[in-house]
C-alpha positions as CSV (number, residue, x, y, z in Angstrom):
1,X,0.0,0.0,0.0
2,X,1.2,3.4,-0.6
3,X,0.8,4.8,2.7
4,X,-0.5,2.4,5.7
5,X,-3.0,4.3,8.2
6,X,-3.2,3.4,11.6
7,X,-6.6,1.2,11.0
8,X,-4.8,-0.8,8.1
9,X,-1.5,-0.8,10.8
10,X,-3.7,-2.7,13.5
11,X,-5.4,-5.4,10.3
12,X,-2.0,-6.2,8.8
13,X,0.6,-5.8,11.6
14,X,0.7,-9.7,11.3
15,X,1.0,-10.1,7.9
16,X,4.5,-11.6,6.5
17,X,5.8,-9.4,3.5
18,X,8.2,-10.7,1.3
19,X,10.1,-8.4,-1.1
20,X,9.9,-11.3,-4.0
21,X,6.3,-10.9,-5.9
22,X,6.7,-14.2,-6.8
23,X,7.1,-17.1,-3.9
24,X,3.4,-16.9,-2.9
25,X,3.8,-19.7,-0.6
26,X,6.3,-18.3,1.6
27,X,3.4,-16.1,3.0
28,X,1.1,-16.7,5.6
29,X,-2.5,-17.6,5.0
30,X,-3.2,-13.6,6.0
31,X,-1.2,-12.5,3.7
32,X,-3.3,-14.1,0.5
33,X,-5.8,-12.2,-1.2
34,X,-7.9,-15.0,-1.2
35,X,-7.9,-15.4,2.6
36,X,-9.4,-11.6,2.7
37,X,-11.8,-12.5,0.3
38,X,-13.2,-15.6,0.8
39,X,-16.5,-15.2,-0.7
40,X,-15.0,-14.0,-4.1
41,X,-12.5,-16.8,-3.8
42,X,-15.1,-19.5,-3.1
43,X,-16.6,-17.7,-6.8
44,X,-13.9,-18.2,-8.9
45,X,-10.6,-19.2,-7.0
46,X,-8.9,-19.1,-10.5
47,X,-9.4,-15.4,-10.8
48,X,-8.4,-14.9,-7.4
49,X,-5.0,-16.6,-8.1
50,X,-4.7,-14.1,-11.1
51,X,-5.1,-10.8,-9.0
52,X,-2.7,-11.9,-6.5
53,X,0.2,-10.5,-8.1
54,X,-1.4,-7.4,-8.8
55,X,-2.6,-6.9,-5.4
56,X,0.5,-7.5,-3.7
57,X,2.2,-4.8,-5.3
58,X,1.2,-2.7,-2.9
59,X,2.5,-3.6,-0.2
60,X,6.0,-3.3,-0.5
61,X,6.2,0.4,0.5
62,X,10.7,-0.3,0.3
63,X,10.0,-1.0,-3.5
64,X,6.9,0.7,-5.6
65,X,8.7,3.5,-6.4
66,X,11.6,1.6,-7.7
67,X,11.5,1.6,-11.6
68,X,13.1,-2.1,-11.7
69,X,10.3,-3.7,-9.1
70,X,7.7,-1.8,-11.5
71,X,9.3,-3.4,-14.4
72,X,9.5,-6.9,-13.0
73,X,6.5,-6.9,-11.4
74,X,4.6,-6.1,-14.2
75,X,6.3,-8.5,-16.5
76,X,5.2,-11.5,-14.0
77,X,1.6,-10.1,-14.2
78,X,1.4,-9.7,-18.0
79,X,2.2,-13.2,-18.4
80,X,-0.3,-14.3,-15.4
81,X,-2.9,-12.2,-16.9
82,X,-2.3,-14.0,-20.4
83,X,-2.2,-16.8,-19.4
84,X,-5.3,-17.0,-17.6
85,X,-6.9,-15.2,-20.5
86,X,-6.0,-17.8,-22.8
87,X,-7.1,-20.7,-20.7
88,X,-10.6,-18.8,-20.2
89,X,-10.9,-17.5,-24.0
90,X,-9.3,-20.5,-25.6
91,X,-8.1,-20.0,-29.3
92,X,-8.8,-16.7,-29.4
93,X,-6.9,-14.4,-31.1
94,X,-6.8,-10.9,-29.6
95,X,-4.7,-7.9,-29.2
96,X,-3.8,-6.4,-25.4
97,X,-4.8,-9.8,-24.2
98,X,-3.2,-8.6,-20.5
99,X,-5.8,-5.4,-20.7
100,X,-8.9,-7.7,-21.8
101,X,-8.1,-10.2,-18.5
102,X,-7.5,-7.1,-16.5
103,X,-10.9,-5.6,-17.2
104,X,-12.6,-9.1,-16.2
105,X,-10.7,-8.9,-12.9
106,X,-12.1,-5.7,-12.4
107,X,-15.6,-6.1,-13.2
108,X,-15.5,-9.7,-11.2
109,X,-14.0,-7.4,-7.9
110,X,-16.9,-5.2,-8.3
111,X,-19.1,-7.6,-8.6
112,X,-21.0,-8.4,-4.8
113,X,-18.6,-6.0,-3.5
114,X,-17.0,-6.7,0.2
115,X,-18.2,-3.5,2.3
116,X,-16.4,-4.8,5.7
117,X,-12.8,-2.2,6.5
118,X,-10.8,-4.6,5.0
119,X,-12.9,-5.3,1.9
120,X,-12.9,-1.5,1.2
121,X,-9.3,-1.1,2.0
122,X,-8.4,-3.9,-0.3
123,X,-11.0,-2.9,-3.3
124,X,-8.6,0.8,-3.4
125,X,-5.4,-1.7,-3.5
126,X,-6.8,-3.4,-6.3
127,X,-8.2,-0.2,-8.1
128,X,-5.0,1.8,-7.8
129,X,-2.7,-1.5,-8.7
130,X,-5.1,-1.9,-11.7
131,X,-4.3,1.6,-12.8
132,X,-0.7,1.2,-11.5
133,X,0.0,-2.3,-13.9
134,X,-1.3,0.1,-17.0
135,X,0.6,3.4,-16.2
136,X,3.8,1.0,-16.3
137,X,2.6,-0.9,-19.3
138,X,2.3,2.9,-21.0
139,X,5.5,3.8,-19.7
140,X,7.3,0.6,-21.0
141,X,5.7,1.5,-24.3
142,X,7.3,4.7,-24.6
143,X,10.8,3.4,-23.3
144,X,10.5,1.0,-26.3
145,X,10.6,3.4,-28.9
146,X,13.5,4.9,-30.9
147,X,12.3,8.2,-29.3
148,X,11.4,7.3,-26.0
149,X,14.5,5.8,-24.5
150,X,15.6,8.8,-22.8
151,X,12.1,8.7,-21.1
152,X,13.7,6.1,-18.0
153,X,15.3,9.4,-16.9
154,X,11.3,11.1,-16.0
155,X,10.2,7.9,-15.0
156,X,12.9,7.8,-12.1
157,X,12.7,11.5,-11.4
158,X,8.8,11.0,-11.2
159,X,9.0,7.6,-8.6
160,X,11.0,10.4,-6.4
161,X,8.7,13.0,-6.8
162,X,5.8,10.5,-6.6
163,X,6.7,9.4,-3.2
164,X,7.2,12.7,-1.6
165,X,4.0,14.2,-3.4
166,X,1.7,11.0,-2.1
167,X,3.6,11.3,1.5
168,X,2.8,15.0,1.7
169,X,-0.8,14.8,0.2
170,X,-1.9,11.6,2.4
171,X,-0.3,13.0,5.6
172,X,-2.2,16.4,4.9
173,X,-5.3,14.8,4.2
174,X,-5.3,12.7,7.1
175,X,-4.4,15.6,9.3
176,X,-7.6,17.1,8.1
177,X,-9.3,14.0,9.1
178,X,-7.8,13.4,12.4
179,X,-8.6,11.2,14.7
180,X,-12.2,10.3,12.4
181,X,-13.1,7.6,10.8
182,X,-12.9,8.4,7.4
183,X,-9.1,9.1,7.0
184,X,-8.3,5.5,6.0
185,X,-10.8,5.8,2.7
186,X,-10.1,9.3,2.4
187,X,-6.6,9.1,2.0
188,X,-6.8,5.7,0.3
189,X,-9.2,7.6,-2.5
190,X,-6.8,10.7,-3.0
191,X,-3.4,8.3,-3.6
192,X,-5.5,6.6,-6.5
193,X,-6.4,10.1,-7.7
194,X,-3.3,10.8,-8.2
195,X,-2.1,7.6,-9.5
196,X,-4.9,7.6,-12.0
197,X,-3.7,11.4,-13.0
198,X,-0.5,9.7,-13.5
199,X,-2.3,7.0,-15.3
200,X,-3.8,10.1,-17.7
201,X,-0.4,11.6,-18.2
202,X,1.2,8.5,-19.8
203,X,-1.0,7.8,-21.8
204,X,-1.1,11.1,-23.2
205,X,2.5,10.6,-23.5
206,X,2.3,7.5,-25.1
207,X,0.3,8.8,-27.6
208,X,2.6,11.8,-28.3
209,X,5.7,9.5,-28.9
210,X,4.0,7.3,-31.2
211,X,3.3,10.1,-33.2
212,X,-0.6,9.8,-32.5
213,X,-1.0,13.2,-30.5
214,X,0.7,16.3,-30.9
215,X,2.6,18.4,-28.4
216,X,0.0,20.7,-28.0
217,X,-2.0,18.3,-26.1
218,X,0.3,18.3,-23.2
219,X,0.6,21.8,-22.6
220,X,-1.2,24.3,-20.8
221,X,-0.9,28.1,-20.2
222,X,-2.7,28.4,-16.4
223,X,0.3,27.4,-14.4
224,X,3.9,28.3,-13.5
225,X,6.2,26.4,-11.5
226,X,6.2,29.0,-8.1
227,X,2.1,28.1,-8.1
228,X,3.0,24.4,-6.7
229,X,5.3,25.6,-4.2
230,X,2.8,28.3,-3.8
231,X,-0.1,25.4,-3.2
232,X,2.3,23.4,-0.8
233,X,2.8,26.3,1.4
234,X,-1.1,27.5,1.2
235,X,-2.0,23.4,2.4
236,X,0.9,23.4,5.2
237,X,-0.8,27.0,6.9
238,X,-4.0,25.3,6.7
239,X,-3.3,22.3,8.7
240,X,-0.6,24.0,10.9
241,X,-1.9,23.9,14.6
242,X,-4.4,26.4,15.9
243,X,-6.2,27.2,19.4
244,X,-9.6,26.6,17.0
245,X,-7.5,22.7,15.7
246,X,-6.0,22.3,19.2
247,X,-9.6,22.6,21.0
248,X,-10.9,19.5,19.4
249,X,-8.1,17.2,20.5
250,X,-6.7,15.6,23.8
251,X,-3.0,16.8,24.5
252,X,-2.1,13.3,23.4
253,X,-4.0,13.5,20.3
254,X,-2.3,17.5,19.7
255,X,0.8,16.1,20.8
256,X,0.6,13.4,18.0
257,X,-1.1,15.8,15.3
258,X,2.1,18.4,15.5
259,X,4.4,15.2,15.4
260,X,3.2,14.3,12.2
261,X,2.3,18.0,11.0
262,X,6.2,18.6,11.6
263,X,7.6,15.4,10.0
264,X,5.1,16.5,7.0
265,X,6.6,20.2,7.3
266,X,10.5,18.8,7.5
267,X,10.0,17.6,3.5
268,X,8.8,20.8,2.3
269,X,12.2,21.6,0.6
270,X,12.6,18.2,-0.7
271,X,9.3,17.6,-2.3
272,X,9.9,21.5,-4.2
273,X,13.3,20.1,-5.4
274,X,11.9,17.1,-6.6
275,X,9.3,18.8,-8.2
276,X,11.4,20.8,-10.0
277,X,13.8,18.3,-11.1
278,X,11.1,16.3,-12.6
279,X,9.8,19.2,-14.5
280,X,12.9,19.6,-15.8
281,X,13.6,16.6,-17.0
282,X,10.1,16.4,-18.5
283,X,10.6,20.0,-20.5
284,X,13.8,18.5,-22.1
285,X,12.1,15.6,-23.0
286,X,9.4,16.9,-24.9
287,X,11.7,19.8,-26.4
288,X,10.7,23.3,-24.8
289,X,12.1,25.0,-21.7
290,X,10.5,26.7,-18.6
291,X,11.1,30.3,-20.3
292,X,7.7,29.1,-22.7
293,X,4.6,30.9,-21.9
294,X,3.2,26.9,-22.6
295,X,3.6,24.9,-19.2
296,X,3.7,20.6,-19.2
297,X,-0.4,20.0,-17.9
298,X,0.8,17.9,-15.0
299,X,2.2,20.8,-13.6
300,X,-1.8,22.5,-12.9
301,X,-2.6,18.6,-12.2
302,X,0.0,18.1,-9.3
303,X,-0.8,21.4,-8.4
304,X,-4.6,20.6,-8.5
305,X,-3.8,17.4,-6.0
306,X,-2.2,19.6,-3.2
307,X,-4.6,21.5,-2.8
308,X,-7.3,18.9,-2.3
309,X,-5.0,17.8,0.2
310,X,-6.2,21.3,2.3
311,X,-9.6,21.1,1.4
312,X,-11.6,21.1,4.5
């Protein structure tokens, strides 16, 4: 998962992780998808098996941002999801194969949904690693062009950004929650926002280094690169403690609000560095500077995510 709240802390604590996505059966019985899921598993086991992969992507918080665990895990669940397409849809001959399988996973998770904590919290996992397995597969296809092999270079300065943005975000958003209920699903729906914005963004890029959307499409002329910095700083003086915060909480719960308010605060400079950095990257790459009165969209999107971060 991409950032484990203190309700998913207290289900999972006993949960065995293994850094391999592949040995299955050196995990506990907990630690199976199936095990969490019993009724869709007593459905369909096979499909079950299928999405394992997928869903433990997520929780290996030491490696999802790691380009090399992104590239290998998505290899081992192309060729799951083939392969269980092809023994479903026998003889068939059909392009995206992985896509097709990965849309009947979907629609069989939504199907009789599981409503319990762990059901919700594991229906996001799913959702976000769905969108996760294609933002890869896009990026992959753009690496495997003539043009696009210089593209590894965004893709590594984005996992950096990536993890600060989602850290900032989800511990601002749960700030804003504090202490209630809905900070687990709150926070949970915000890091697949901005996954799926992600998701959006390579596609569009895709599509521009295959020659199938211009440049134009991934520019915008609302933004500037002070107005994220600008957003970050407007989002940390929301949540920053006030008498009006401070009246709501014990002074254990305070205590514990400032501690993670100022951990939040102490990657300020970072998160602005790796913003920039992966701007920067990103402008090279598509072949204008930051001196254009055109901006890269992502920079109003990232911007955009902050501040729902500080929304109230």
């Amino acid at each position: 998962m991409k950032r484990l709240f203190p309700i998913l802390l207290l289900v999972l604590s006993f949960a065995a992780c293994s850094k391999s996505v592949t040995t299955s059966e050196e995990r506990s019985e907990s630690d199976s998808l199936g095990f969490w899921w019993k009724h869709h598993d007593s459905i369909n086991h096979a499909l079950v098996l299928t999405a394992e992969p997928i869903w433990q992507f997520g929780r290996h918080d030491e490696d999802i941002y790691d380009w090399n665990y992104q590239l290998d895990w998505f290899n081992e669940c192309r060729q799951v999801l083939i392969d269980t397409y092809d023994s479903i849809h026998p003889c068939t001959k059909a392009k995206d194969k992985d896509l097709l399988m990965l849309e009947e996973l979907n629609q069989f998770f939504k199907t009789d949904p599981d409503y319990s904590t762990m059901g919700m919290i594991i229906a996001y996992d799913l959702d976000e690693n769905f969108v996760t397995y294609k933002a890869v597969r896009n990026s992959k296809a753009i690496i495997d062009t003539r043009k696009g092999r210089s593209f590894i270079k965004e893709i590594n300065a984005w996992n950096d950004f990536h993890r600060l943005l989602n850290k900032f975000c989800l511990n601002m958003l749960d700030l804003g929650w504090f202490g209630g209920s809905g900070a687990g699903p709150a926070c949970l729906a915000l890091a697949g926002n901005i996954s799926n914005r992600r998701l959006e963004d390579v596609e569009r890029l895709n599509n521009f280094f295959h020659n199938e959307q211009p440049l134009s499409s991934l520019l915008c002329t609302d933004t500037s690169n002070d107005q994220f910095e600008n957003a970050v700083d407007t989002v940390l003086e929301i949540r920053k403690m006030t008498p009006e915060i401070r009246e709501w909480y014990t002074d254990n719960q305070a205590e514990n609000y400032e501690s993670e308010y100022n951990e939040t605060l102490s990657c300020r400079d970072s998160l602005i560095e790796a913003y920039h950095t992966w701007i920067t990257i990103r402008e090279s790459l598509l072949g204008f500077d930051n001196t254009s009165a055109h901006k890269d969209t992502m920079t109003a999107v990232v911007r955009e995510l902050v501040l729902i971060s500080g929304e109230e």
